[in-house]
C-alpha positions as CSV (number, residue, x, y, z in Angstrom):
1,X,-30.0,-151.1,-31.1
2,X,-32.0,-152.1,-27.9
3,X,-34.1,-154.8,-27.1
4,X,-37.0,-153.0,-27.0
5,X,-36.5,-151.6,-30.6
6,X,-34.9,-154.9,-32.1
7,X,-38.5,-156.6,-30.6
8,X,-41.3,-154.1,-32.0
9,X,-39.1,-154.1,-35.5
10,X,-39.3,-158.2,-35.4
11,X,-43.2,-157.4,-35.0
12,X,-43.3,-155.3,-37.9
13,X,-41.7,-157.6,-40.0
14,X,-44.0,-160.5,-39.1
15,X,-47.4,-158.8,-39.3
16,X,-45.8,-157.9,-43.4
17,X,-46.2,-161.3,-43.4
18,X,-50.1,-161.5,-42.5
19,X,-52.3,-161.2,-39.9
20,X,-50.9,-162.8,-36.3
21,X,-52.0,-163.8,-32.8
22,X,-50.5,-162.6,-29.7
23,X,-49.4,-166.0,-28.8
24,X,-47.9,-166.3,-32.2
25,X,-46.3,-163.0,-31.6
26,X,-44.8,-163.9,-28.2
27,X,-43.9,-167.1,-29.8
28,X,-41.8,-165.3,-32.0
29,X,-39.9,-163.0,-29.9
30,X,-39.5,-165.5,-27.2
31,X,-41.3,-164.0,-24.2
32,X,-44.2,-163.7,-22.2
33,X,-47.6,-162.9,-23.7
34,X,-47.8,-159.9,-21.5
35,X,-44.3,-158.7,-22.6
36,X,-45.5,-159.2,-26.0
37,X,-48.9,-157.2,-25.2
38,X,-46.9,-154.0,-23.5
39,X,-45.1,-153.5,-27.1
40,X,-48.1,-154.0,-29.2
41,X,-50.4,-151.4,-27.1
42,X,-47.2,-148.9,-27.8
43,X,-47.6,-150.0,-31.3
44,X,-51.2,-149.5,-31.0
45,X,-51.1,-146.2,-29.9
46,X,-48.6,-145.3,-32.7
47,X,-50.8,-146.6,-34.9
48,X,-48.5,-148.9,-36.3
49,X,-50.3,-152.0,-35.5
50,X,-54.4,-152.6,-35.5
51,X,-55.7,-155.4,-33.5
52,X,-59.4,-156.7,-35.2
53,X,-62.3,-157.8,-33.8
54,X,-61.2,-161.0,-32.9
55,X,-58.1,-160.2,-31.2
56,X,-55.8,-160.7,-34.3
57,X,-52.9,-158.6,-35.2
58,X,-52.7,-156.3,-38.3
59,X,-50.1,-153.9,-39.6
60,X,-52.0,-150.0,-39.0
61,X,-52.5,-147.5,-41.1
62,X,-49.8,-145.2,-39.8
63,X,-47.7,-146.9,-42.0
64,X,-49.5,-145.7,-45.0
65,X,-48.5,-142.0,-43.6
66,X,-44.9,-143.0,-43.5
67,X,-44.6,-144.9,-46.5
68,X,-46.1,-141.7,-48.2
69,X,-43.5,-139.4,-46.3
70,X,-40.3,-141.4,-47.1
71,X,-41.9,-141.7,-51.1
72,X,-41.9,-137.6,-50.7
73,X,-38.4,-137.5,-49.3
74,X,-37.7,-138.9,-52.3
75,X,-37.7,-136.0,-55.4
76,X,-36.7,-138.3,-58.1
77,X,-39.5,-139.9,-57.7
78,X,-41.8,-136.6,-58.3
79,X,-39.3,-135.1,-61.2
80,X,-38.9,-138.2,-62.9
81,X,-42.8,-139.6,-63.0
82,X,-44.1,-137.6,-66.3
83,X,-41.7,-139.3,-68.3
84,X,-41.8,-142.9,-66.7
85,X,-45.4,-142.8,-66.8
86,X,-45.1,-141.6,-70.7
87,X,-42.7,-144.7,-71.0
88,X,-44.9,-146.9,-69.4
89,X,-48.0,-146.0,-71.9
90,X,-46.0,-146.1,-74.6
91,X,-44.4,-149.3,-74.6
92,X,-47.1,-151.4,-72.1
93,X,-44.0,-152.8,-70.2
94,X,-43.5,-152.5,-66.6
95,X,-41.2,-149.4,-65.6
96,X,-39.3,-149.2,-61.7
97,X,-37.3,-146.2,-60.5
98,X,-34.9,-147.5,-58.2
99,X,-32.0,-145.5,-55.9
100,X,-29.2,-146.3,-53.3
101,X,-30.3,-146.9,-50.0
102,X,-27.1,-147.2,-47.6
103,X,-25.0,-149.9,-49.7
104,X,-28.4,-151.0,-50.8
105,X,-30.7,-150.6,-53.8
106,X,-34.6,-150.1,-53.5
107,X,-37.6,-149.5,-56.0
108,X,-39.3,-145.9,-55.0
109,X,-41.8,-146.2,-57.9
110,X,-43.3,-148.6,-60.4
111,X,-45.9,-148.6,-63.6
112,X,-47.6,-151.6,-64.0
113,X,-47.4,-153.8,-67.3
114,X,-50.9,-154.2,-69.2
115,X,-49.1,-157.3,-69.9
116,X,-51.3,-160.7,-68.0
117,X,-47.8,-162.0,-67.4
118,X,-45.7,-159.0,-64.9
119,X,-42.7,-159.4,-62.8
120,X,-43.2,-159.8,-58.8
121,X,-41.6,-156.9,-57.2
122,X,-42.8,-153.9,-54.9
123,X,-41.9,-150.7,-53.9
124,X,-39.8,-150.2,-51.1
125,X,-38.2,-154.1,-51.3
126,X,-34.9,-154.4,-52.2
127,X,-33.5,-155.7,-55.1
128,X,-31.1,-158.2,-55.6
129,X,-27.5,-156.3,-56.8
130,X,-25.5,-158.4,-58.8
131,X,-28.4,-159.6,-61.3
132,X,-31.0,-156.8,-62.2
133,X,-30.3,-153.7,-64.2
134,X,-31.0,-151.2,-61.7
135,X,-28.9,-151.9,-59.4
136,X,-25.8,-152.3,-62.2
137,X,-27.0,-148.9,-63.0
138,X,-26.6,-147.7,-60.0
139,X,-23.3,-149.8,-58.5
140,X,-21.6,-148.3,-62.2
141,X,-22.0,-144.9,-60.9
142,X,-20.1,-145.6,-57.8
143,X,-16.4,-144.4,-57.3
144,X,-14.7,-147.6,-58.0
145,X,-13.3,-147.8,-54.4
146,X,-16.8,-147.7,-52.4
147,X,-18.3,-150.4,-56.0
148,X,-15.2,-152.7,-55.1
149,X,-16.6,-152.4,-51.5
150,X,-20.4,-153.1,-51.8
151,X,-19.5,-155.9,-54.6
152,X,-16.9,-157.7,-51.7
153,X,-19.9,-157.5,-49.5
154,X,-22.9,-158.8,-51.9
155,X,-24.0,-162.5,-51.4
156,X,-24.2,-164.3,-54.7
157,X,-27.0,-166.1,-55.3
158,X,-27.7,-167.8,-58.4
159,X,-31.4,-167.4,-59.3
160,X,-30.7,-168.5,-62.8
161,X,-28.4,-170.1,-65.0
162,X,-26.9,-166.7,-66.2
163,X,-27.0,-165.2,-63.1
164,X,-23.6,-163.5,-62.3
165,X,-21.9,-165.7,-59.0
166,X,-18.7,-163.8,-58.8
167,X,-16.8,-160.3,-57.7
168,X,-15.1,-160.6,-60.1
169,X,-17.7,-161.4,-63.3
170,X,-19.9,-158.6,-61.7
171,X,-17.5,-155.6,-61.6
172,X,-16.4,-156.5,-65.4
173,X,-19.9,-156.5,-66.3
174,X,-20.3,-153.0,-63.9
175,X,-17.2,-151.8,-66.0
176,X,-19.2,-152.3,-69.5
177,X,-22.3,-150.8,-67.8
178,X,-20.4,-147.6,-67.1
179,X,-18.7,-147.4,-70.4
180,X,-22.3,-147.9,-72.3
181,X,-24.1,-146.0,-70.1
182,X,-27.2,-148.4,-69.5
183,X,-27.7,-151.8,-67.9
184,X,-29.3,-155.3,-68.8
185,X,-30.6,-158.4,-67.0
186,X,-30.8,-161.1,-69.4
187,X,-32.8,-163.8,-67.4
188,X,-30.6,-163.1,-64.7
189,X,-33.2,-162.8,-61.7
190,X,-35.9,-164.4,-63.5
191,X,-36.1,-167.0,-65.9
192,X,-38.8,-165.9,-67.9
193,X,-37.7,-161.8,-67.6
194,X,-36.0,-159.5,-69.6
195,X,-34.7,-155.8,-68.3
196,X,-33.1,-152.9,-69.7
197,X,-32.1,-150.2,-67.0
198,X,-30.3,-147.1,-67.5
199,X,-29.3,-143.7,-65.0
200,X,-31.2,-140.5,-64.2
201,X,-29.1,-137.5,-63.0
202,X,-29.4,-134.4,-61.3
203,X,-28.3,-130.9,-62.3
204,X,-24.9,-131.6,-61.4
205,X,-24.8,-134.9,-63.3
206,X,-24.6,-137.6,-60.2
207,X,-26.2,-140.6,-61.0
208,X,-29.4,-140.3,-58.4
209,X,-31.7,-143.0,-59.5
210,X,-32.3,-146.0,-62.6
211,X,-35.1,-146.2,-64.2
212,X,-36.2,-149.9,-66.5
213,X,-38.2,-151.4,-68.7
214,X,-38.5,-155.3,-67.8
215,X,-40.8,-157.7,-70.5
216,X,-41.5,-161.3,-70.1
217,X,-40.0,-163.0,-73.1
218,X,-43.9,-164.6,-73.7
219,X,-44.7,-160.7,-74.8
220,X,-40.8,-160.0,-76.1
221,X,-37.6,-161.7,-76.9
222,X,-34.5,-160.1,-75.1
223,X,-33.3,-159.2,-78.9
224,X,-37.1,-157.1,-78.6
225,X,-36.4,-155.6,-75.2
226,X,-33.1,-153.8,-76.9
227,X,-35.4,-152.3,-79.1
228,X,-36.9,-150.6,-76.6
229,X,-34.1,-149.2,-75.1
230,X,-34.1,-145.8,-77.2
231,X,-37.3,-145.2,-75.7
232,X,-35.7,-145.8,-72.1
233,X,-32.5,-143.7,-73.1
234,X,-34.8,-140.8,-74.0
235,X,-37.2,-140.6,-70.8
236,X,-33.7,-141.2,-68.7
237,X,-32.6,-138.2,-70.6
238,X,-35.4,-136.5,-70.2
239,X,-35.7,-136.9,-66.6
240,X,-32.4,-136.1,-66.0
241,X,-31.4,-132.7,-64.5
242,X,-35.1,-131.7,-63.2
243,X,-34.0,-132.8,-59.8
């Protein structure tokens, strides 16, 4: 990648973060304030970045366009929403739609709890692979030569004291989840959070996406989170083959 590209992505990334100056910005990429100025005007012009009255750096609005245009590329997303929204009214819990990204895994889509306690997470993050349902979901449905590959590669952190910290515990547990057909994260990620996950195909039955259910245990116990998962099983099912 070139210079010029690695520099404007580093500027993207840091105005996620908040608002910045352009000496904070030239700080950052290590270079002169007018170096730092020529790729924010071609940002500018983009519309990429917006610079405010007081000469403070914003993320711009031709973002939102993008964002909207790489949600579209997605037609899970679309196919899938009637029943993931039905899910979500029904049971009050937070629903995500996840899918692979490269050897990644990302949420394309969420439905908010009407829970006061939700989980943190937003769309287009990724998600952590060896400790949240989704992404077991999706790792399962992987020949086991590429899942062997992506697990080798995945760094283990422990978030919690049941979080899985090995290769070797993870593709046993990704070895169940294909067997049984849906996922779990038992306070794996977060202490307080409980997740059921399980796959959505297409007409030709790949795996393409995972949806989930995820309830602080203040509102459910994991034994009640199970108890929702005929629910999730049937708006998977539903939502399967309309892609």
């Amino acid at each position: 990648m070139s210079q010029t590209v690695d520099r404007a992505l580093a500027l993207l990334t840091e105005l996620a973060e908040g608002e910045r100056s352009l000496e904070q910005l030239a700080t950052l990429l290590g270079v002169h304030k007018t170096t730092a100025m020529r790729l924010l005007q071609s940002l500018e012009q983009a519309r990429l970045v917006h610079r405010d009255a007081e000469y403070r750096y914003h993320l711009g609005a031709g973002l939102f366009a993008l964002a909207g245009r790489a949600l579209e590329q997605r037609p899970v997303r679309r196919t899938a929403a009637p029943q993931l929204a039905a899910l979500n009214a029904a049971t009050g819990q937070t629903v995500h739609l996840a899918a692979m990204e490269g050897d990644e895994v990302v949420y394309i889509d969420k439905y908010e709890s009407r829970q006061p306690v939700r989980m943190y997470s937003r769309i287009g993050l990724p998600v952590p692979m060896h400790c949240t349902a989704s992404a077991k979901v999706l790792l399962a449905a992987l020949p086991p030569e590429r899942r062997a590959a992506v697990v080798a590669g995945l760094e283990f952190t422990r978030f919690t004291d049941r979080t899985l910290t090995t290769p070797a515990e993870l593709l046993a547990e990704l070895a169940r989840v294909a067997e049984r057909g849906w996922a779990r994260d038992r306070a794996e990620h977060e202490p307080f959070m409980n997740c059921v996950a399980a796959p959505i195909r297409d007409a030709g039955g790949q795996v393409v996406a995972a949806a989930s259910l995820s309830v602080p245990d203040l509102v459910l116990p994991y034994e009640g989170v199970l108890e929702l998962l005929p629910q999730l099983l049937a708006a998977t099912a539903a939502a399967s083959g309309l892609t």
